[in-house]
C-alpha positions as a printed NumPy array, in Angstrom:
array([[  0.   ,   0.   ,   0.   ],
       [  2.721,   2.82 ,  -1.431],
       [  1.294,   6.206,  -1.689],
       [  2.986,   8.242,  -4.01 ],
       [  3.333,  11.97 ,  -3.142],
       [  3.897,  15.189,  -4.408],
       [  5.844,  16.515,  -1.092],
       [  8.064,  19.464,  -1.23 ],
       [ 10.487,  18.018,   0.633],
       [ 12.692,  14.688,   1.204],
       [ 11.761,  15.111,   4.745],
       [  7.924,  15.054,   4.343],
       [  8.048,  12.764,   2.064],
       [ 10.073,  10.034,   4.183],
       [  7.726,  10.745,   7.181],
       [  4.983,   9.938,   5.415],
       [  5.992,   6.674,   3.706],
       [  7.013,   5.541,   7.605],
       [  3.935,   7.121,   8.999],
       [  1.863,   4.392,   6.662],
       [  3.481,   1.432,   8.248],
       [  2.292,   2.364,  11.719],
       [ -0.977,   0.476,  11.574],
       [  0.718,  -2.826,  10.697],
       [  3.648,  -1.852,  13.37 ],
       [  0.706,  -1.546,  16.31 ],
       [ -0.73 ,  -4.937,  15.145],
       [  2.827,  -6.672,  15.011],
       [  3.97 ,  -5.189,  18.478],
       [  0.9  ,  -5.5  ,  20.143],
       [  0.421,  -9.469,  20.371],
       [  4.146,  -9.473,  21.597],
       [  4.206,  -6.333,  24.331],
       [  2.11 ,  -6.813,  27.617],
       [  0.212,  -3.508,  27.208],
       [ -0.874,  -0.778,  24.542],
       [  0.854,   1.684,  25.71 ],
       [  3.725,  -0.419,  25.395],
       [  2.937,  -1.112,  21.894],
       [  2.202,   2.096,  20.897],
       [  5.876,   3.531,  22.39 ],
       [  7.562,   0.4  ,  20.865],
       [  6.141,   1.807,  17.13 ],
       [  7.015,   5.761,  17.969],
       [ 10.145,   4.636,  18.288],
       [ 10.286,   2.31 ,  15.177],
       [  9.301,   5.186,  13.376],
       [ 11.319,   7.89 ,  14.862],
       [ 14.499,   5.538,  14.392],
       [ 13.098,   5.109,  10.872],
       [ 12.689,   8.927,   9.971],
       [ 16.389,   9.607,  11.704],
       [ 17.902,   7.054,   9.347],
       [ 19.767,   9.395,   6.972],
       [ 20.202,   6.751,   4.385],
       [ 16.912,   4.917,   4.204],
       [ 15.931,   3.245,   1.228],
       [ 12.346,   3.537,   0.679],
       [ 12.049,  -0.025,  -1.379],
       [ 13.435,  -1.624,   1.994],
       [ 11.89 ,   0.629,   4.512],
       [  8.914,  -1.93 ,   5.584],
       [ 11.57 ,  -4.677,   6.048],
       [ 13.572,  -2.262,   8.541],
       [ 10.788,  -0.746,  10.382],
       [  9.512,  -4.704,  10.979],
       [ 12.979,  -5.339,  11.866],
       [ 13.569,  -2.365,  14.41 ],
       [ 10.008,  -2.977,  16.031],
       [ 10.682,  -6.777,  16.584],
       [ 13.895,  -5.932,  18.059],
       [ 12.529,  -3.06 ,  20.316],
       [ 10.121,  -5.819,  21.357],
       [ 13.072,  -8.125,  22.348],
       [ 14.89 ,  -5.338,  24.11 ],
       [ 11.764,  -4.318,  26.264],
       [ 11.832,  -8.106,  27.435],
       [ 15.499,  -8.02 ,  28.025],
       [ 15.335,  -5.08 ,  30.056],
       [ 11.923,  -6.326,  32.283],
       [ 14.453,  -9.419,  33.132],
       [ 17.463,  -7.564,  33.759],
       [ 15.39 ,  -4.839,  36.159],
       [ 13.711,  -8.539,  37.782],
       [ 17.382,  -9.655,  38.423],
       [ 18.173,  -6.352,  39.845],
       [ 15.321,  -6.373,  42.223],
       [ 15.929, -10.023,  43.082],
       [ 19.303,  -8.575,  43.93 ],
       [ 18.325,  -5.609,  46.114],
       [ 15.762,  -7.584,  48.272],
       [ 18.85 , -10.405,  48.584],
       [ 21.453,  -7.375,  50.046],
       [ 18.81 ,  -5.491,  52.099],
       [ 17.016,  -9.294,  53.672],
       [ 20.474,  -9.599,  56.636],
       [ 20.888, -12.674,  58.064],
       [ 20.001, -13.156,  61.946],
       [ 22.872, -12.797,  63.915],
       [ 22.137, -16.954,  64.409],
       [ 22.38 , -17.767,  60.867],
       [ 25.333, -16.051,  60.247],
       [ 27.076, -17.685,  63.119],
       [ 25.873, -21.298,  61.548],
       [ 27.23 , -19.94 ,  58.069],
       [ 30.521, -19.028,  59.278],
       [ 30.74 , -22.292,  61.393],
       [ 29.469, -24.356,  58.071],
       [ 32.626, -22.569,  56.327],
       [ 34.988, -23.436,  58.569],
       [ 34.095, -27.154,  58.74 ],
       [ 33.668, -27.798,  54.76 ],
       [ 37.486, -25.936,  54.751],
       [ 38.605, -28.272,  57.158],
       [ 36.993, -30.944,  55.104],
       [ 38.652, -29.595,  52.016],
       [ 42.124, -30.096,  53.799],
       [ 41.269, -33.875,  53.388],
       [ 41.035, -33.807,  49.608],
       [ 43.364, -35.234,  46.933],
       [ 46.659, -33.261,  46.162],
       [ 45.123, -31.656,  42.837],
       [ 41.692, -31.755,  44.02 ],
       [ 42.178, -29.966,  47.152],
       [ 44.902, -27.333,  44.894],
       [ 41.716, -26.055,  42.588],
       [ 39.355, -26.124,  44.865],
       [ 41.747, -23.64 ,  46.868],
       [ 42.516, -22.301,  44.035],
       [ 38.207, -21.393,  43.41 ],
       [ 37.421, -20.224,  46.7  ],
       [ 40.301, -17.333,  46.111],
       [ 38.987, -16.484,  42.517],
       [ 41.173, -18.253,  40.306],
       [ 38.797, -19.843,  37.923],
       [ 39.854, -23.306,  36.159],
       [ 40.895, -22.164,  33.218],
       [ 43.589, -19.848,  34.588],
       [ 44.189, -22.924,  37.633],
       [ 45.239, -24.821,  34.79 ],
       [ 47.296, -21.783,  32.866],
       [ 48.915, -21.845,  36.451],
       [ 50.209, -25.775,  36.582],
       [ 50.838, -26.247,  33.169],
       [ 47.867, -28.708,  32.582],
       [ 44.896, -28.853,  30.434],
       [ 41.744, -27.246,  31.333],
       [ 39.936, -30.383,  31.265],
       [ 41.866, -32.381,  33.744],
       [ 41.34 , -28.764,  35.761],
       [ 38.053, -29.387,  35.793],
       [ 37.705, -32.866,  36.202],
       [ 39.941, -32.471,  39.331],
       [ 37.716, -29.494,  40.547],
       [ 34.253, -32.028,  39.527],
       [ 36.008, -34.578,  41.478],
       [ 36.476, -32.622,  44.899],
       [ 33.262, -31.111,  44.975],
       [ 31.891, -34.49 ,  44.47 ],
       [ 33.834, -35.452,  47.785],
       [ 32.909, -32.621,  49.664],
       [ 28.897, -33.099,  48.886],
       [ 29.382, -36.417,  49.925],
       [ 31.763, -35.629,  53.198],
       [ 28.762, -33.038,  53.744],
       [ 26.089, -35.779,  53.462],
       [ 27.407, -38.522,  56.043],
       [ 27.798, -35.598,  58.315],
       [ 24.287, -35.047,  58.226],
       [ 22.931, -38.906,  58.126],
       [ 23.04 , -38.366,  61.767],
       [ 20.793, -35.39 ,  62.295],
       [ 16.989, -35.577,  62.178],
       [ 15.425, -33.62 ,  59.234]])
C-alpha cells in the first residue's frame, strides 16, 4: 500500500511513507508487548528511528521498520528481566541474616574448609585455588595442565565434599 506523493520536501516525504506502516507496526507489536501503551511507544520509536535514518531506502523501509520494532520488542523483554534480576538482587542485600544464621554460616565454612584439607593433592589445589577467585581455566594456565583435567579435578572434589557433607548429616533428624 505505497502512496505516491507530491511533497516538497525529502523530509515530508520520508515521514509519510514511515507514517503508513504504523498500523501494521501496532498490530505486530501488540500481540508481543504486555500492554498498549507499550505497543504504541515500541512503534514511535520504530518510526522515529526510521525517519532519523539518513540513508533509508524507501524499497526496503517496511523490512527495517519490521525489523527495528521486533527488536525493540526483544529489548523491552530483556530489560523487564534484567530490572527482575536487579530487584531479586536488592531484596537479597537489604534481607540480613540473623545474627544466628550467620554464626551457623561461618561455622558451616569453617568445617567444609577443614573438610577440604582432606582432599586429593590436585583436588584440594583447585578447589583452593576457586574459593580465592582463580577460575579453572587460569588454575590450569597456572600448573601447566589442560583445562579439562582442571576441571575434572575441581568435579572430582566437589563431588567429595557433597558427599563428606552428606554422612555428616545422616546423623541429624530432618
Amino acid at each position: 500500500m505505497v502512496r505516491h506523493s507530491t511533497c516538497q520536501s525529502p523530509a515530508e516525504c520520508s515521514w509519510e511513507d514511515i507514517f503508513q506502516h504504523q498500523d501494521r507496526l501496532m498490530r505486530l507489536v501488540r500481540r508481543r508487548l504486555p500492554s498498549f501503551q507499550d505497543a504504541e511507544d515500541c512503534v514511535q520509536e520504530t518510526m522515529a528511528r526510521a525517519a532519523a535514518h539518513a540513508s533509508l531506502d524507501r524499497n526496503r523501509l517496511g523490512s527495517f521498520l519490521t525489523s527495528v520494532a521486533l527488536r525493540l520488542c526483544i529489548d523491552f523483554y530483556r530489560d523487564m528481566e534484567r530490572r527482575s534480576r536487579l530487584l531479586q538482587r536488592a531484596v537479597f542485600v537489604d534481607t540480613f541474616g540473623t545474627t544466628e544464621d550467620d554464626v551457623c554460616d561461618q561455622d558451616f565454612g569453617r568445617w567444609l574448609l577443614n573438610q577440604v584439607q582432606h582432599l586429593r593433592g590436585r583436588e584440594q589445589e583447585v578447589i583452593l585455588a576457586r574459593t580465592k577467585g582463580i577460575s579453572t581455566a587460569e588454575f590450569a594456565r597456572m600448573h601447566n595442565i589442560s583445562v579439562k583435567a582442571a576441571e575434572a579435578a575441581f568435579t572430582r572434589g566437589r563431588a567429595r565434599l557433597k558427599s563428606a557433607c552428606a554422612k555428616s548429616l545422616e546423623g541429624f533428624p530432618g
